[in-house]
BATOR-544578 format. One record per residue (C-alpha): residue in one letter; residue number from 1; y, z, x. Coordinates in nm, 3 decimals, always signed. Example, Ala and Ser with C-alpha at 12.3 -4.5 7.8 and 13.67 -1.06 7.14 Angstrom:
! BATOR-544578
residu,num,yy,zz,xx
a,1,-0.450,+0.780,+1.230
s,2,-0.106,+0.714,+1.367
This chain:
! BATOR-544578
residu,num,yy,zz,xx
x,1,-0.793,-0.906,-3.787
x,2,-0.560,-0.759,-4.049
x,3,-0.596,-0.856,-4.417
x,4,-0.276,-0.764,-4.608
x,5,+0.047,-0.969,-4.511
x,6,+0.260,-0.676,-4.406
x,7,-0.028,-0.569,-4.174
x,8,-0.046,-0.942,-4.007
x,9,+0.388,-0.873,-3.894
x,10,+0.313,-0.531,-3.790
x,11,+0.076,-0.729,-3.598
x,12,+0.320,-0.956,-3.461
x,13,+0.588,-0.697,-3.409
x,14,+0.344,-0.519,-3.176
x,15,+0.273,-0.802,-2.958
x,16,+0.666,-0.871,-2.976
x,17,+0.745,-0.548,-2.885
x,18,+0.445,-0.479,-2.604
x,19,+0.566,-0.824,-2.383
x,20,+0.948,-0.651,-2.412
x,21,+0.793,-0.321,-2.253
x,22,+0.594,-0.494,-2.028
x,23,+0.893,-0.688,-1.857
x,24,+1.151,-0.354,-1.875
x,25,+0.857,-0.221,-1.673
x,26,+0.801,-0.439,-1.422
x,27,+1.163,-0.463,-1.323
x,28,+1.119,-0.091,-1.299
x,29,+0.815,-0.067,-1.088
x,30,+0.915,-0.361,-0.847
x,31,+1.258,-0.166,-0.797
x,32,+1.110,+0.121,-0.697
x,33,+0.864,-0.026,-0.492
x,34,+1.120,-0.225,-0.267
x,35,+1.302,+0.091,-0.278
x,36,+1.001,+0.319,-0.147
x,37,+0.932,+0.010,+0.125
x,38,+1.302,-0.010,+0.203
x,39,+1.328,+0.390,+0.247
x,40,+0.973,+0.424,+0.464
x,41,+1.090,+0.129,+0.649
x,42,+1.390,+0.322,+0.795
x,43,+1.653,+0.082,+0.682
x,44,+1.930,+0.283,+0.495
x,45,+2.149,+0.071,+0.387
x,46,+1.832,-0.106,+0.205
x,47,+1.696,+0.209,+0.043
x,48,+2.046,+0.331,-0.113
x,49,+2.077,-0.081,-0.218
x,50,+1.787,-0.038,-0.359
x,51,+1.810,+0.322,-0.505
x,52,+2.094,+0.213,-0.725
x,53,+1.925,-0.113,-0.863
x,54,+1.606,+0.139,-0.972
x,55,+1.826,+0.387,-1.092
x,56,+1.976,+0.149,-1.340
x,57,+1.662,-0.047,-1.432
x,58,+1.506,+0.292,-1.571
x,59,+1.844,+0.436,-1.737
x,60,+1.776,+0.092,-1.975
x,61,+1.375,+0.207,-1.959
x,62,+1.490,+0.508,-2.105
x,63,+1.762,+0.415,-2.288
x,64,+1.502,+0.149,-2.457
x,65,+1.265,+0.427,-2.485
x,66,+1.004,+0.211,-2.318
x,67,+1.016,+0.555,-2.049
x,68,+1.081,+0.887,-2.153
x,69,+1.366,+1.107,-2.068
x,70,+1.225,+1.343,-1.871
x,71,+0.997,+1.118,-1.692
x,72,+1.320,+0.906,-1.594
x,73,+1.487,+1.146,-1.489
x,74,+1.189,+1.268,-1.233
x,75,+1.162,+0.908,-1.129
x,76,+1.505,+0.909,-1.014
x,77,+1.459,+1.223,-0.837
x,78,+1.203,+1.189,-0.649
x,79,+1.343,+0.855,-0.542
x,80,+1.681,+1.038,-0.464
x,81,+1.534,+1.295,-0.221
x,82,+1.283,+1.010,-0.068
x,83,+1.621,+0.818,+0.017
x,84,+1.820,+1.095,+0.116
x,85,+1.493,+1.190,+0.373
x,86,+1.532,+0.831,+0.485
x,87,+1.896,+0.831,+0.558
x,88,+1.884,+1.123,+0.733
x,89,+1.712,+1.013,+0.992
């Protein structure tokens, strides 16, 4: 437990900030999780749905900086080319 009074709000601005990261990535995950479902599923319309509600939850993940740039932009990606797959079916 932290002594100094500055160390006790860094303290507090950690857990703060951690439970704002946590939520920005949960809307990510569960996004791309319907997305993958929607896409394996075989239902389009679903997976492109989907695809765009991802694709903006981790633009604000990496526009937060809770996800970095390049890893955003591999997320969306690979989620692209698993959706395009599905569609052309």
């Amino acid at each position: 437990m932290p002594i100094k009074k500055s160390a006790k709000k860094y303290m507090r601005q950690t857990e703060r900030r951690t439970e704002q990261n946590k939520s920005v990535k949960g809307v990510v995950k569960s996004t791309v999780r319907k997305t993958r479902e929607a896409a394996e599923s075989g239902d389009a319309k679903a997976a492109k749905e989907w695809y765009q509600k991802a694709q903006q939850a981790i633009d604000k993940a990496a526009q937060k900086k809770v996800l970095k740039k390049n890893t955003a932009a591999r997320k969306k990606s690979r989620l692209n080319a698993l959706v395009k797959k599905a569609t052309s079916k």
